[in-house]
C-alpha positions in Angstrom: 11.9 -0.2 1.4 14.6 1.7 -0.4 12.0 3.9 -2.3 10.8 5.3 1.1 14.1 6.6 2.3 14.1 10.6 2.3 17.1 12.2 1.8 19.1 14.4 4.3 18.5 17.7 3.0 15.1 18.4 1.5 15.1 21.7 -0.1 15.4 19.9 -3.8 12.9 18.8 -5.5 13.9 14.8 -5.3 13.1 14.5 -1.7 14.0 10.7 -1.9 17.4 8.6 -2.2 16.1 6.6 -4.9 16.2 6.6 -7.6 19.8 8.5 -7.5 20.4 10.5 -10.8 21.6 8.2 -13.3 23.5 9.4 -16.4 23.7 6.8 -18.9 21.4 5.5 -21.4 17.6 5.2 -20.7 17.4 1.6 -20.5 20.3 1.7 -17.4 17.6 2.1 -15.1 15.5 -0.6 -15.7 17.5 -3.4 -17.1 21.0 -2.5 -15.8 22.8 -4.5 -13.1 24.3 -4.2 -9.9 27.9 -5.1 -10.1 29.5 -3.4 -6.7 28.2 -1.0 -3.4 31.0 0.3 -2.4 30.7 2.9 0.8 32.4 6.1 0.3 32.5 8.4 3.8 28.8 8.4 4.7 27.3 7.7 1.5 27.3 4.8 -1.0 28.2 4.0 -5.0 26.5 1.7 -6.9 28.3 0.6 -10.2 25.7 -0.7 -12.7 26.5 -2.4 -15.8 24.5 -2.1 -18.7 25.3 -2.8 -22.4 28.5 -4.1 -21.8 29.6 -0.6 -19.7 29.8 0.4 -15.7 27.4 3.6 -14.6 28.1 4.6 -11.3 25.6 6.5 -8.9 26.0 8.0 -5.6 23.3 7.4 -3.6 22.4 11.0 -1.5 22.7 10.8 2.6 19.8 10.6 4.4 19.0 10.6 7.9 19.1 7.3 9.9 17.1 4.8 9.9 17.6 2.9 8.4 21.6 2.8 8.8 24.7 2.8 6.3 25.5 -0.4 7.8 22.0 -2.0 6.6 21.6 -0.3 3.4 24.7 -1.7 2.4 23.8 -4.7 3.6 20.9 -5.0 1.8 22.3 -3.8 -1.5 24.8 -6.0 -0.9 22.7 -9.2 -1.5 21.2 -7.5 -4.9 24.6 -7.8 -6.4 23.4 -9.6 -9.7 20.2 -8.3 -10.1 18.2 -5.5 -11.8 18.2 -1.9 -11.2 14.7 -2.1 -11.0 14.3 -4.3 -8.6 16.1 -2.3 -6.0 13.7 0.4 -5.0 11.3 -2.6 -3.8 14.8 -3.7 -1.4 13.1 -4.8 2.7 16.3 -2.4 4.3 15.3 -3.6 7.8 16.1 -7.4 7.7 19.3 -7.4 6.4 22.3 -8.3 8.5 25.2 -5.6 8.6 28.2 -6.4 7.0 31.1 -6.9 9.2 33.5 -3.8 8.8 37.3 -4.5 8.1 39.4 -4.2 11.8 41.5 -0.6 11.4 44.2 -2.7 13.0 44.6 -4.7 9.4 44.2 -8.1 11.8 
């Protein structure tokens, strides 16, 4: 699960990815939802929209597993749903996406 991920570097006092910090209103967490998972070097953005506005969130690196490949997967197929439904996200059974050829072919 996405809850159970521990972060790369451990010497703060949020030893797990999620939740990431949001800063937004108080009901973003719970109620807002995911709109995009976008992967930037070796960590991901999540954009949340809530009331009408996007949040985004950097999720913090961690150490494999599971991989960037299948956390982005699976965040990936919560596109639509709740923020608070993601913590509870299986990372394991998702398929990776397929990444875009350098080439551009």
């Amino acid at each position: 699960m996405l809850r159970s991920i521990r972060k790369k570097y451990r010497g703060s006092p949020r030893a797990y990815v999620w939740p990431p910090p949001w800063e937004g209103p108080d009901g973003l967490r719970d109620a807002g939802v995911l709109t995009h998972v976008r992967r930037i070097g070796h960590r991901l953005s999540l954009t949340v929209r809530f009331d009408r506005k996007d949040y985004v969130a950097l999720l913090d690196e961690w150490r494999p597993p599971p991989t960037i490949d299948a956390l982005e997967a699976a965040l990936s197929t919560m596109i639509g749903k709740r923020v608070g439904r993601l913590g509870e996200v299986e990372v394991g059974s998702a398929v990776p996406l397929p990444r875009p050829d350098p080439t551009g072919y």
